[in-house]
Backbone as a chain_set.jsonl record, in Angstrom:
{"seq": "XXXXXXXXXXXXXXXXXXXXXXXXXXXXXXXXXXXXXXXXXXXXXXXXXXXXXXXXXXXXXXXXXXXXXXXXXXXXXXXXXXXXXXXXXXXX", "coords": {"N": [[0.847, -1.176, 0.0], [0.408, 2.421, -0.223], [1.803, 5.458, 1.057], [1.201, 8.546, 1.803], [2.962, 10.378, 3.928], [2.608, 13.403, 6.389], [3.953, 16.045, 7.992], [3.838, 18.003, 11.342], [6.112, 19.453, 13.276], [7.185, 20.7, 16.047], [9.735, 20.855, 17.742], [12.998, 20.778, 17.501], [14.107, 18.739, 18.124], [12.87, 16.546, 18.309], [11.854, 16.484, 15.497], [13.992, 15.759, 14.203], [14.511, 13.056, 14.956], [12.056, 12.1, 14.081], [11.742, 12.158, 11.214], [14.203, 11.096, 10.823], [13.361, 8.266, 11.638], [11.322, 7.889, 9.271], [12.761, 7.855, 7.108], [13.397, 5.64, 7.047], [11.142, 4.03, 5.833], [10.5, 5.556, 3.698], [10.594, 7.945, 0.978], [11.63, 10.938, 0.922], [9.946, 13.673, 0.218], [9.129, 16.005, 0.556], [10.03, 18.86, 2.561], [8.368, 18.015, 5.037], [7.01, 16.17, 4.597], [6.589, 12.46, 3.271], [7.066, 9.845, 0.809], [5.929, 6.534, 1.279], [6.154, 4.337, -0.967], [5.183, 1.223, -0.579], [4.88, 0.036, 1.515], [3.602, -2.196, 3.925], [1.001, -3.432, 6.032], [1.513, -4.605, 8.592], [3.766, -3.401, 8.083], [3.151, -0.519, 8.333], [1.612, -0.396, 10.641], [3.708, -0.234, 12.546], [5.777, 1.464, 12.118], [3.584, 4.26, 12.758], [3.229, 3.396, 15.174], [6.165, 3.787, 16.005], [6.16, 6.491, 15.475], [4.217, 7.992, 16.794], [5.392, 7.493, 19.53], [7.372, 9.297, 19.569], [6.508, 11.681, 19.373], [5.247, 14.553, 21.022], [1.818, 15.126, 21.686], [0.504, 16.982, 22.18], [1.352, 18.729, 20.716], [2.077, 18.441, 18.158], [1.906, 17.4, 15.306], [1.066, 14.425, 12.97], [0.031, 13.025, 9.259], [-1.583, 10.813, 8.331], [-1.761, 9.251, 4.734], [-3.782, 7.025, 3.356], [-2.694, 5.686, -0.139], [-4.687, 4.302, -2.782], [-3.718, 1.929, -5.068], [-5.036, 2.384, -7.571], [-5.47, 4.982, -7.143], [-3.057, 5.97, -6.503], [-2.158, 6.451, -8.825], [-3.284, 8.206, -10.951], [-2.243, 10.672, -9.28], [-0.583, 13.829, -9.386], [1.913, 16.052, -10.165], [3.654, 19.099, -10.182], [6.539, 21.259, -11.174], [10.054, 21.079, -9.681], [11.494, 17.916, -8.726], [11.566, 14.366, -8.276], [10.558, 11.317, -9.227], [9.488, 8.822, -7.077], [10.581, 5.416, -7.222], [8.174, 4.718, -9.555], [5.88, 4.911, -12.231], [3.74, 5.883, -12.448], [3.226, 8.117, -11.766], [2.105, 11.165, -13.151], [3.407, 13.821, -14.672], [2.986, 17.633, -14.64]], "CA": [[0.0, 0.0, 0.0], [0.817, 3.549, -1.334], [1.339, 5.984, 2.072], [1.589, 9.609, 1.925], [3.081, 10.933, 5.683], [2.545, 14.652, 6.42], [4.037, 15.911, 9.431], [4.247, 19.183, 11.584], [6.38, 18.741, 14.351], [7.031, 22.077, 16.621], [10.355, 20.524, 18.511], [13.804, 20.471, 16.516], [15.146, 17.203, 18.355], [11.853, 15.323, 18.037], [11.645, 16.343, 13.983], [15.129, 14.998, 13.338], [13.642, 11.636, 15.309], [10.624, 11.622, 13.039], [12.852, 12.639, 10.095], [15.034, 9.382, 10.428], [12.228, 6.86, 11.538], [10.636, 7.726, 8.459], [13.346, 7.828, 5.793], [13.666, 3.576, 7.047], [10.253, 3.507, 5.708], [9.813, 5.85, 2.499], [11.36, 9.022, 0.272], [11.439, 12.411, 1.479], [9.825, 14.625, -1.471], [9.07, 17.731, 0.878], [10.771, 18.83, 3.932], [7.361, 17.34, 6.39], [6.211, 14.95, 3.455], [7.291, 11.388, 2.802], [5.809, 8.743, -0.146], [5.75, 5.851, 1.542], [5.522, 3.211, -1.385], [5.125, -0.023, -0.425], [4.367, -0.315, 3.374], [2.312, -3.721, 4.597], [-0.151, -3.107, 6.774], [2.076, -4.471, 9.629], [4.702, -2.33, 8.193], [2.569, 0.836, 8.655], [1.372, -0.205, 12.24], [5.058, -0.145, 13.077], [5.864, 3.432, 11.838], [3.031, 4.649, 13.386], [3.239, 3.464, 16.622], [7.093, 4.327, 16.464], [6.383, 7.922, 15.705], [3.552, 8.38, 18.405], [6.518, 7.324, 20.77], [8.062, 10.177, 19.286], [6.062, 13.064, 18.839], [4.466, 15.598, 21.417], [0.614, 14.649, 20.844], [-0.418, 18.307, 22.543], [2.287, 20.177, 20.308], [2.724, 17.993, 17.21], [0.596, 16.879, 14.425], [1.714, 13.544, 11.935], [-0.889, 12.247, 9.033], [-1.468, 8.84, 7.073], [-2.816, 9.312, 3.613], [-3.412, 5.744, 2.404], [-3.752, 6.004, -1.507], [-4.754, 2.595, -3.146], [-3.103, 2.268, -6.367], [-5.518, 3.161, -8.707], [-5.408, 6.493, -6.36], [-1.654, 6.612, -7.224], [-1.721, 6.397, -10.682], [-3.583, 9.438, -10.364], [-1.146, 11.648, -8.606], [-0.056, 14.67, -10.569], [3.151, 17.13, -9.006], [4.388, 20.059, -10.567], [7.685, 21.432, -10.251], [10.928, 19.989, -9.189], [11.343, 16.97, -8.174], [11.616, 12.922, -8.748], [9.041, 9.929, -9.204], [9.96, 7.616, -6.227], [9.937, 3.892, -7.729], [6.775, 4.394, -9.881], [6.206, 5.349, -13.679], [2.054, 6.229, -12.273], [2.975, 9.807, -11.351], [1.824, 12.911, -14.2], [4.011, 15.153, -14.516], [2.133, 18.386, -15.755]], "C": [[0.891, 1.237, 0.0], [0.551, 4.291, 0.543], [2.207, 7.251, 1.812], [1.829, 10.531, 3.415], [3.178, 11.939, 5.903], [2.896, 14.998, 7.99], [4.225, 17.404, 10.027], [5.036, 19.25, 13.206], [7.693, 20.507, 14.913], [9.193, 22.088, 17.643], [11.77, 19.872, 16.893], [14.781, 18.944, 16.317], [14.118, 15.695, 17.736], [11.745, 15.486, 16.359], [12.724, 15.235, 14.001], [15.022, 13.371, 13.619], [12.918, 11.518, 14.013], [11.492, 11.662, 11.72], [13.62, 10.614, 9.709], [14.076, 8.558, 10.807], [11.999, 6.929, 10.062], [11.639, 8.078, 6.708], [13.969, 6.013, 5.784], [12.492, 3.054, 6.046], [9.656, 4.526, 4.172], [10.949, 7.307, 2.336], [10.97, 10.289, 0.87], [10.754, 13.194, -0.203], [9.379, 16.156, -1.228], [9.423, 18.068, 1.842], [9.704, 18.383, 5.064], [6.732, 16.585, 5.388], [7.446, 13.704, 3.029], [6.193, 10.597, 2.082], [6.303, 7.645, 0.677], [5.138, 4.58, 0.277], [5.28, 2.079, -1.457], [5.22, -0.598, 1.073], [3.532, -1.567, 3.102], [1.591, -2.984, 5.284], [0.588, -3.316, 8.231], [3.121, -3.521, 9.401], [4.372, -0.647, 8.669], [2.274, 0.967, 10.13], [2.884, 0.174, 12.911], [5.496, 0.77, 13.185], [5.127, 4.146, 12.343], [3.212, 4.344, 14.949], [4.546, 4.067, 16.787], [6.87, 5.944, 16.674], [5.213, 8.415, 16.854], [4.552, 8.079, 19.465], [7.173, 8.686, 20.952], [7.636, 11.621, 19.342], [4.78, 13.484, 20.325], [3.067, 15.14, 21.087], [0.093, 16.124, 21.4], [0.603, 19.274, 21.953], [2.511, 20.057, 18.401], [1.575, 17.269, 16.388], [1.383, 15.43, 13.462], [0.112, 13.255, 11.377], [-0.462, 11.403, 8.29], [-2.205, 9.097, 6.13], [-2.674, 7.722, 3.289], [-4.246, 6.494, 0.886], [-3.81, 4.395, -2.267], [-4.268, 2.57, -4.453], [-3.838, 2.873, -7.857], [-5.805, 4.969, -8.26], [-4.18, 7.056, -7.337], [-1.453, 7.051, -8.292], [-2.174, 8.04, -10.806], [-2.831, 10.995, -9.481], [-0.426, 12.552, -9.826], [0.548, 15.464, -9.598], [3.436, 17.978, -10.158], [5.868, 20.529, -10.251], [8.947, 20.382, -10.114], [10.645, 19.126, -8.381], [11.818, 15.541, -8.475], [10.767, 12.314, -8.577], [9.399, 8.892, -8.359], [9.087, 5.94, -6.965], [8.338, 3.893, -7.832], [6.999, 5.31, -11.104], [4.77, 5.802, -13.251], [2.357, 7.358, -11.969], [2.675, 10.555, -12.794], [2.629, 13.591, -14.135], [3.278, 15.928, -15.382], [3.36, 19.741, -15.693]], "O": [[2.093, 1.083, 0.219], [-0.401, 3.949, 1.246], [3.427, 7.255, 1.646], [0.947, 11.25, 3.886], [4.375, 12.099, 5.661], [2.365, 14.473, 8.969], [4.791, 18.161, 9.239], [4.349, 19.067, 14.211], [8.596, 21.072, 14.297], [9.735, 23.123, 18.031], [11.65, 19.119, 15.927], [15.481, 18.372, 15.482], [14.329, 14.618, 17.179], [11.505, 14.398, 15.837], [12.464, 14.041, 13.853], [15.343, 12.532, 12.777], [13.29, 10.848, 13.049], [11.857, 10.515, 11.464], [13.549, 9.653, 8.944], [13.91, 7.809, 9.844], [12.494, 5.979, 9.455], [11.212, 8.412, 5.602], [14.638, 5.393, 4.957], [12.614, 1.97, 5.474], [8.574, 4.266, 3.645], [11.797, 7.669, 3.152], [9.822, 10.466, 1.276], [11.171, 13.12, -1.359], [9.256, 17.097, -2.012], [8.973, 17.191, 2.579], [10.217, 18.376, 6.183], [5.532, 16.454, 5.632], [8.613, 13.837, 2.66], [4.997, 10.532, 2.363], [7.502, 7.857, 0.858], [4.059, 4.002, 0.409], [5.094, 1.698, -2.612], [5.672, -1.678, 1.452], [2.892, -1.773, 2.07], [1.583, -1.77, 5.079], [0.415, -2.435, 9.075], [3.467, -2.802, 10.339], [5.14, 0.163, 9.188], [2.514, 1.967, 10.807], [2.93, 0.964, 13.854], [5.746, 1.189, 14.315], [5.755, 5.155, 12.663], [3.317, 5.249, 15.777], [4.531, 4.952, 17.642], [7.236, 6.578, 17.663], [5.522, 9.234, 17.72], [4.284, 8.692, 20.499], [7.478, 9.186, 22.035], [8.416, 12.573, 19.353], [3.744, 12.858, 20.549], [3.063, 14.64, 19.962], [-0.986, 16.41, 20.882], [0.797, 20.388, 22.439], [2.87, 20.923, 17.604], [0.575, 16.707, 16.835], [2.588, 15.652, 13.34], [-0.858, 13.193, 12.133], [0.618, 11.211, 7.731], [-3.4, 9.232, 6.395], [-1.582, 7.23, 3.002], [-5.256, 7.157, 0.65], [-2.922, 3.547, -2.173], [-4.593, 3.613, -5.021], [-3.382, 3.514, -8.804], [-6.233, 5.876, -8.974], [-4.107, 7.88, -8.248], [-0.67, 7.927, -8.66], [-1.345, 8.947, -10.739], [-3.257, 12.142, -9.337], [0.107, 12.137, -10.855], [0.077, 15.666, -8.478], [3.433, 17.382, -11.235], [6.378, 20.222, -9.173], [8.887, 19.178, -10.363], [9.825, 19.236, -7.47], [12.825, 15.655, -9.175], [9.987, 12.653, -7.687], [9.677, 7.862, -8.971], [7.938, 5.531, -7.129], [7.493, 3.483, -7.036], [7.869, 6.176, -11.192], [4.458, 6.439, -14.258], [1.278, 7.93, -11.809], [3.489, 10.14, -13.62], [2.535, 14.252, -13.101], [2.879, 15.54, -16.48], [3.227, 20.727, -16.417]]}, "num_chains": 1, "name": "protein.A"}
């Protein structure tokens, strides 16, 4: 499964935490955005629970987009950038 991770995280020690958990588990493509392509389902519980370990819950925000692949394909970016392992992105 296809996981887009959005994160806002208020604390410079706890980002660089969240930061490296989540470059074990997917591509950076915006400085609080990671694609996540190819998580399990146990792989996602895992990342999640690690970064709730991690993150402030009364200071700090993280989200989970699941997109299902016919979602992905779908995905259009502008701009610089790269297509993390997948030929389904648009470029417009």
């Amino acid at each position: 499964m296809f996981y887009l991770v959005c994160f806002d995280i208020s604390d410079d020690k706890i980002r660089y935490r969240v930061v490296k958990a989540l470059k074990g588990y997917g591509v950076r493509v915006q400085k609080s955005v990671f694609e996540c392509s190819s998580l399990t389902e146990k792989g996602f519980l895992r990342l999640k629970n690690h970064l709730e370990g991690l993150i402030d819950e009364t200071t700090d925000s993280v989200r989970y987009y699941r997109l299902c692949s016919k979602c992905v394909k779908e995905v259009e970016y502008s701009g610089i950038g790269t297509v993390p392992e997948s030929e389904d992105f648009k470029v417009v």
